[in-house]
C-alpha positions as MATLAB code, in Angstrom:
seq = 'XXXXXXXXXXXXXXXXXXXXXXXXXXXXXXXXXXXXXXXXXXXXXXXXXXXXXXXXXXXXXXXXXXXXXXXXXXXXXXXXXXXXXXXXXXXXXXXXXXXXXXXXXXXXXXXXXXXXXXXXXXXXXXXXXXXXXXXXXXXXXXXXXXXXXXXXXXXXXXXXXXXXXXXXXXXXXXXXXXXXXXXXXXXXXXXXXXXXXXXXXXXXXXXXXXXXXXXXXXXXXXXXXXXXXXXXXXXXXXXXXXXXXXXXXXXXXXXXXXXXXXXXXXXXXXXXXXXXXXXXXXXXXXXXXXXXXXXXXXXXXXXXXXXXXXXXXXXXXXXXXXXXX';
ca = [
     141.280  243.432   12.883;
     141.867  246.259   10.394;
     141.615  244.679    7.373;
     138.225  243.098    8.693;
     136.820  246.480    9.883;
     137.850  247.489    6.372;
     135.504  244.981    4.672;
     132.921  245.576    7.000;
     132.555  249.032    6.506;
     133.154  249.150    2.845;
     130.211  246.315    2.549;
     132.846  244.160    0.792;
     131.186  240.480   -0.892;
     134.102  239.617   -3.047;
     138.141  239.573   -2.611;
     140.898  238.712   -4.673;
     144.041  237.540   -2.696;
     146.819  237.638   -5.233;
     150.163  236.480   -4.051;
     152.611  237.127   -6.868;
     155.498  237.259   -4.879;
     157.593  234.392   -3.958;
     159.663  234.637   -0.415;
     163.321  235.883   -1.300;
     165.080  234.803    2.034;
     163.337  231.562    3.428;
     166.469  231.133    5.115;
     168.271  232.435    8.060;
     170.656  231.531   10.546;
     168.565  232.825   13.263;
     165.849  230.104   13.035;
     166.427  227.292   14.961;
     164.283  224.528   12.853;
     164.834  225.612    9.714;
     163.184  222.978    7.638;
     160.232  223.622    8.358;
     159.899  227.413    7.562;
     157.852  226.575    4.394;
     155.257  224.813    6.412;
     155.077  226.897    9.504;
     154.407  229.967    7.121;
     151.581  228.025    5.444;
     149.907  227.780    8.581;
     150.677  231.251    9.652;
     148.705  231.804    6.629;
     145.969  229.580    7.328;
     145.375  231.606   10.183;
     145.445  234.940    9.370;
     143.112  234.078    6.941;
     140.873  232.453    9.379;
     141.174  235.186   11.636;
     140.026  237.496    8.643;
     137.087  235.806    7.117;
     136.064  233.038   10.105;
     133.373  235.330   10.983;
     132.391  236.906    7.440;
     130.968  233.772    5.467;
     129.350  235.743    3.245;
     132.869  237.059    1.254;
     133.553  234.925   -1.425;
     137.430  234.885   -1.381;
     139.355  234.309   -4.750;
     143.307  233.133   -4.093;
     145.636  232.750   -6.748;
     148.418  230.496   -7.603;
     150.498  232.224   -9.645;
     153.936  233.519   -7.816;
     152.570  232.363   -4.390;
     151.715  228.739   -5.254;
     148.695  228.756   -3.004;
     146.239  226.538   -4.911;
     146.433  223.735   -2.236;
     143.610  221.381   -0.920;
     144.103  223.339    3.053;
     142.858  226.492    0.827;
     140.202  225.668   -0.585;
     138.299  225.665    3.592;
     139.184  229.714    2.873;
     139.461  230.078   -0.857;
     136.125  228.103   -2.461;
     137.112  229.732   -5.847;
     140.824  230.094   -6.996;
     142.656  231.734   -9.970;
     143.465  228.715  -12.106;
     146.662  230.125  -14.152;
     147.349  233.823  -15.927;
     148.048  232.058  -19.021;
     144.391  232.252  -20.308;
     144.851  230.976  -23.870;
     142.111  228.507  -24.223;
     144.453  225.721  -25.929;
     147.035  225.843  -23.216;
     144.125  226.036  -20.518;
     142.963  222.432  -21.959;
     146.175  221.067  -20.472;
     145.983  223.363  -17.050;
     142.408  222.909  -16.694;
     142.691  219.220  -17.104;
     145.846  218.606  -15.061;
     143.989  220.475  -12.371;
     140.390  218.725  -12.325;
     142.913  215.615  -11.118;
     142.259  217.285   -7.815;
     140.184  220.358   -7.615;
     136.355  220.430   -9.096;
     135.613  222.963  -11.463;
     133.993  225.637   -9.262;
     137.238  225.971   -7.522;
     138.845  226.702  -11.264;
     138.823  230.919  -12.391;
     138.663  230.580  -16.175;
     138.263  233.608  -18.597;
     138.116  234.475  -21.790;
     140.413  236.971  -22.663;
     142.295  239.072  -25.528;
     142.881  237.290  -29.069;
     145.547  236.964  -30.449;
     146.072  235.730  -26.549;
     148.953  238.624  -24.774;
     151.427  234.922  -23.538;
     151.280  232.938  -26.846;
     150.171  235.395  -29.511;
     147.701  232.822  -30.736;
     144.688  233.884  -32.725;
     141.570  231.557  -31.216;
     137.890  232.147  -32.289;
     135.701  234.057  -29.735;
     133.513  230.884  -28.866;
     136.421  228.499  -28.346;
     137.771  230.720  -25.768;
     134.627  230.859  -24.500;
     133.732  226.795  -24.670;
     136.863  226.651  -22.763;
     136.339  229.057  -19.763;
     132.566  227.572  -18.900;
     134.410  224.636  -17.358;
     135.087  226.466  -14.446;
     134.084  229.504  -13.110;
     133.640  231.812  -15.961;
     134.841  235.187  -16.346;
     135.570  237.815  -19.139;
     139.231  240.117  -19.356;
     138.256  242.124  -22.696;
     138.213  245.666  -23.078;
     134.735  246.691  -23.728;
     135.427  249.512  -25.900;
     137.300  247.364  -28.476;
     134.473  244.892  -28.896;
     132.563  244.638  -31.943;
     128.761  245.046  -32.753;
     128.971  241.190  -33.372;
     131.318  239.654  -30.791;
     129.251  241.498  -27.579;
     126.571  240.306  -29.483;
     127.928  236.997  -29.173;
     128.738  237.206  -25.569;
     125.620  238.228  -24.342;
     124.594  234.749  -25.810;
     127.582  232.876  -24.288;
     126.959  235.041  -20.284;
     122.812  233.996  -20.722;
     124.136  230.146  -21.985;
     126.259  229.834  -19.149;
     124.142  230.827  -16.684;
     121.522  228.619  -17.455;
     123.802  226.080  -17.240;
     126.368  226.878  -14.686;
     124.945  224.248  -11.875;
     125.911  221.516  -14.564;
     129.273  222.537  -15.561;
     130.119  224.005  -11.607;
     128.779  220.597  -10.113;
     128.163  217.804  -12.052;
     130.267  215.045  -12.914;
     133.280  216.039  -14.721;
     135.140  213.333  -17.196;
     137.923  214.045  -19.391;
     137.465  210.634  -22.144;
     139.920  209.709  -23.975;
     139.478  210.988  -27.995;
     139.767  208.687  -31.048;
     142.182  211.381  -32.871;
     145.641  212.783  -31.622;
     144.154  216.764  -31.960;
     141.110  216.553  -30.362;
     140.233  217.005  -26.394;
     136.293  215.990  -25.299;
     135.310  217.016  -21.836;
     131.907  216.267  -20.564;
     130.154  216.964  -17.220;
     127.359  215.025  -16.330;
     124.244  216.116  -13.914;
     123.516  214.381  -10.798;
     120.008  212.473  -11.944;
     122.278  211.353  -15.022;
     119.682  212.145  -18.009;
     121.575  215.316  -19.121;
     125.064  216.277  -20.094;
     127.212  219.648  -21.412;
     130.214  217.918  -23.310;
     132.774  219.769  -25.343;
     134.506  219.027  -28.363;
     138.017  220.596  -28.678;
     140.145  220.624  -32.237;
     143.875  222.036  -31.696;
     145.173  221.774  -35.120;
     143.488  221.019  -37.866;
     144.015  218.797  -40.589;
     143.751  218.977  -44.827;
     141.346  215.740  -44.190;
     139.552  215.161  -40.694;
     137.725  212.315  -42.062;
     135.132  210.422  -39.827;
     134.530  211.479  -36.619;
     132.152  210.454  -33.378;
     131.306  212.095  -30.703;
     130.983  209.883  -27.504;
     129.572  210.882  -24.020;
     129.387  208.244  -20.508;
     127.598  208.019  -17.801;
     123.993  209.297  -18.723;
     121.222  206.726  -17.864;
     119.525  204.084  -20.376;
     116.852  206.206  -22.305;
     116.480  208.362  -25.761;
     118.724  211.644  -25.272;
     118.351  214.640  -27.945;
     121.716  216.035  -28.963;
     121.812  219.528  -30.265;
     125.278  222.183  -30.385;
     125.245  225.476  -28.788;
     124.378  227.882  -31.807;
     128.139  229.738  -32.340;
     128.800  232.442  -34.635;
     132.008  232.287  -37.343;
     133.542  235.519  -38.016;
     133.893  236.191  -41.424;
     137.467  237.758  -40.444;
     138.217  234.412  -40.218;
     137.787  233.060  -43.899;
     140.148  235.781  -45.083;
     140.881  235.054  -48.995;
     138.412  232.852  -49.573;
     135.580  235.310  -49.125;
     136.332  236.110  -52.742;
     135.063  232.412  -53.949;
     131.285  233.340  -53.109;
     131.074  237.086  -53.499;
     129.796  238.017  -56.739;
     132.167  240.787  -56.860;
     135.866  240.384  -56.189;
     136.677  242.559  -52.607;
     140.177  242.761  -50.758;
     139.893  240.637  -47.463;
     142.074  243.446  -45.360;
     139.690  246.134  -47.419;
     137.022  248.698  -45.872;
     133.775  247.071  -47.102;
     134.835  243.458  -45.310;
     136.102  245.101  -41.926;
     133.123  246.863  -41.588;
     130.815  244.071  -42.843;
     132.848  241.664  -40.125;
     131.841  244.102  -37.278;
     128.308  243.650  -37.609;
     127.456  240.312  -39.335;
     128.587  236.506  -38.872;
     127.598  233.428  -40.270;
     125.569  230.628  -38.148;
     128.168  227.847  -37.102;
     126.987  223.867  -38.196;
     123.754  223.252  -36.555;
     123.808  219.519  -35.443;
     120.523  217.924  -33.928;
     120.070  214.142  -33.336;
     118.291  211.831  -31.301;
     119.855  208.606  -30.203;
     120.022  206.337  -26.883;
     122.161  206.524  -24.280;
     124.048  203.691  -25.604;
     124.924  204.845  -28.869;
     126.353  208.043  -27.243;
     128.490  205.404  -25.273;
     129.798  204.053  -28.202;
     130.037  207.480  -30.145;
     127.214  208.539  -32.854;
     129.233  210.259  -36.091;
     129.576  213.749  -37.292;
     128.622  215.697  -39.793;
     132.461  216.354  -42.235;
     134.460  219.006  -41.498;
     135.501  222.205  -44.144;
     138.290  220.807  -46.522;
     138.747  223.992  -48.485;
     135.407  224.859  -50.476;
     131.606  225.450  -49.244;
     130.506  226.620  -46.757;
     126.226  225.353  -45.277;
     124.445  224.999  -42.111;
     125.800  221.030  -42.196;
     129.659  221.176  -42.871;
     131.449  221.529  -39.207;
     133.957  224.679  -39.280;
     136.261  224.136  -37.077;
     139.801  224.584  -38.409;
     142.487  225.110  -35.927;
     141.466  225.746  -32.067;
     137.766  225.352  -33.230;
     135.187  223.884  -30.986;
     131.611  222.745  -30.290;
     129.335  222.339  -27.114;
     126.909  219.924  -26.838;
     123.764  219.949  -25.071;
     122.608  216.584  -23.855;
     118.895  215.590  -22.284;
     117.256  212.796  -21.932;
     113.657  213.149  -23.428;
     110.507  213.167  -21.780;
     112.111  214.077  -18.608;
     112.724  217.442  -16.640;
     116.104  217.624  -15.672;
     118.164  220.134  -13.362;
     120.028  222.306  -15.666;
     118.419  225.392  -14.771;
     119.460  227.913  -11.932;
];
């Protein structure tokens, strides 16, 4: 009764339940039916979280799993939205993400991009793979504002107004994780409920010297001509390092003053693809443009390299879908 009198006089609309602390003594000799401790305490929990938020429907609650291993199905009647995993890197969150969607839809899923190189695995991934990532499931952001650049909150502002527009797809549509021609590459794809438009994403872990040919296939849409287009991303020119020097007239240091500085307020545009094809040639797959193999660099060669990405926007022409909020 305190807690709740707590929340109602504080106005409360959101709480985080974090239960990073596993029990230490789930055994004693003074309890007579001792296998099932585990269970009754789950159910002690059900109910004191019933008790708590029964009559206040309008507090979205957030559990988490970590420590307290409380991302169950019996949670989610309390819980509608639940912290997926604190290991945030985007290329271990295809794994977690995936493993999870087995059983939970992706509104249940917290997902945020965070910190790069990532604080668990100290890998370096680009801004809008983390971010390509994270919109399959309730997106969120863990980055300290005041060690942003010009260009990257530039470049989340697009990726908060993208998302948005598009949340109702990715939070309740038709999620499919398809099987990928190529050993480094994850494709996720969530289909709206009418079936004439799509969000799928194309996921690269590492990269190699040669991609080669590669297609980009999407199910379940409904016979009809679809347009294809990627979400506009930015590349960082922190990113090219050395090779910076190959198309600047004048020869600069990479680490240097005059790159760091032009790196916090200007990017390149990312490949811009744009086709339009049927619904059953996206079945099958329709090609893509060649990735970067170590020289140019135009609106039409696919940067990717390691832990790159792309999202793909797919409608069917002709016909207003439900993609907006």
């Amino acid at each position: 009764d305190k807690v709740g009198a707590i929340l109602d006089e504080a106005k409360v609309s959101y709480v985080k339940w974090d239960m990073n602390r596993h029990i230490g003594e789930g055994y004693s000799i003074a309890l007579k039916r001792q296998g099932e401790f585990y269970h009754r305490y789950i159910l002690g929990l059900y109910e004191v979280l019933s008790r708590i938020f029964r009559d206040r429907p309008g507090i979205l609650l957030e559990s988490c799993s970590s420590g307290g291993n409380r991302f169950d199905l019996g949670m989610l009647c309390f819980s509608p939205q639940i912290w997926s995993s604190d290991n945030t890197d985007p290329i271990a969150r295809l794994k977690i993400q995936a493993g999870l969607s087995y059983f939970y839809p992706l509104s249940s899923m917290g997902a945020h991009v965070s910190q790069s190189p990532h604080q668990q695995t100290l890998r370096a991934t680009p801004l809008s793979t983390r971010f390509n990532v994270a919109c399959f499931g309730c997106l969120g952001y863990e980055l300290d504002l005041k060690h942003l650049t010009p260009e990257e909150k530039k470049e989340i502002t697009e990726q908060i107004a993208f998302y948005k527009q598009y949340r109702r797809v990715f939070q309740y549509g038709t999620f499919s994780r398809l099987k990928a021609e190529k050993e480094n590459k994850v494709i996720w794809q969530c289909v709206n409920q009418n079936k004439t438009m799509a969000l799928a994403g194309l996921f690269q872990t590492l990269a190699n010297a040669a991609e080669g040919e590669e297609r980009l296939s999407v199910k379940g849409l409904d016979a009809g001509v679809y347009s294809v287009r990627t979400r506009p991303q930015r590349l960082h020119l922190a990113r090219f390092g050395g090779l910076l020097k190959h198309v600047s007239p004048v020869e600069l240091n990479p680490d240097g003053f005059l790159l760091r500085q032009a790196n916090r307020h200007y990017s390149l545009a990312d490949c811009v693809e744009a086709y339009q094809c049927s619904a059953a040639a996206l079945s099958f797959g329709i090609p893509l443009p060649n990735q970067f193999t170590g020289t140019g660099y135009n609106e039409n060669i696919r940067m990717l390299g390691d832990f790159g990405s792309n999202l793909y926007i797919i409608e069917q022409l002709n016909v207003e879908g439900e993609n907006d909020e």
